[in-house]
N, C-alpha and C positions, 0 to 999 in steps of 0.2 A: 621434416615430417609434418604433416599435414593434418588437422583435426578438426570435424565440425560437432556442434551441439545446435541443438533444435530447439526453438524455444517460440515465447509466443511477446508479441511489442505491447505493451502496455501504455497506454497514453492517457494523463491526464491531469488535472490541472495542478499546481506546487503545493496546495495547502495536501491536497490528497495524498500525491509523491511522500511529504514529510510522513504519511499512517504508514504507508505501504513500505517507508524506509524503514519505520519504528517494529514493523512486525517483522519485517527480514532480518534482525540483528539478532531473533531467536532461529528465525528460519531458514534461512541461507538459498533462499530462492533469487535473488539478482543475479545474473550473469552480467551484466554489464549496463551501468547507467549512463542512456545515451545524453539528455539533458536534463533539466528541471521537472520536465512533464512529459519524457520518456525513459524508460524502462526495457530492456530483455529480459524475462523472466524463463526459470523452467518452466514445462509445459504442465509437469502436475502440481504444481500449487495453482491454475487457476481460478477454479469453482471454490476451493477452501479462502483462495484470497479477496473473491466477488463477494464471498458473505461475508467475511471477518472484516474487509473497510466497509459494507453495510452498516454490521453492528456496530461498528466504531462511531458511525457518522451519526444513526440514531441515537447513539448515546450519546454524543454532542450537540444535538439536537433538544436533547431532554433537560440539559442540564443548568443548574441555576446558581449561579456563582453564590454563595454565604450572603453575602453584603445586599446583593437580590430577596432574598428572602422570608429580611425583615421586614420589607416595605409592604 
């Protein structure tokens, strides 16, 4: 028996892969991890997953370790 799913390739670089892995382990959108810096995903988590490693990334962006701080 024979079965396809349709999904959308996702590419891009490993530090990002690690967000987009950390969100799938609530999500369950991977079909299938082709390398480091690709991805098969379902089709409808894209738009949710385009903003959500956004906000991820701004808020990595923002962020200022304790030890930063104080100086």
């Amino acid at each position: 028996m024979v079965s396809a799913l349709t999904g959308t390739l996702l590419k891009c670089d490993p530090p990002t892969m690690e967000i987009v892995k950390q969100i799938n382990e609530s999500k369950h959108f991977i079909i299938e991890q082709i390398d480091e810096g690709v991805a098969l995903c379902k089709d409808s988590v894209t738009q949710f997953l385009k903003e959500e490693v956004t906000r991820r990334l701004e808020i990595a962006e923002c962020y200022i370790p304790p030890n930063e701080q104080q100086k």
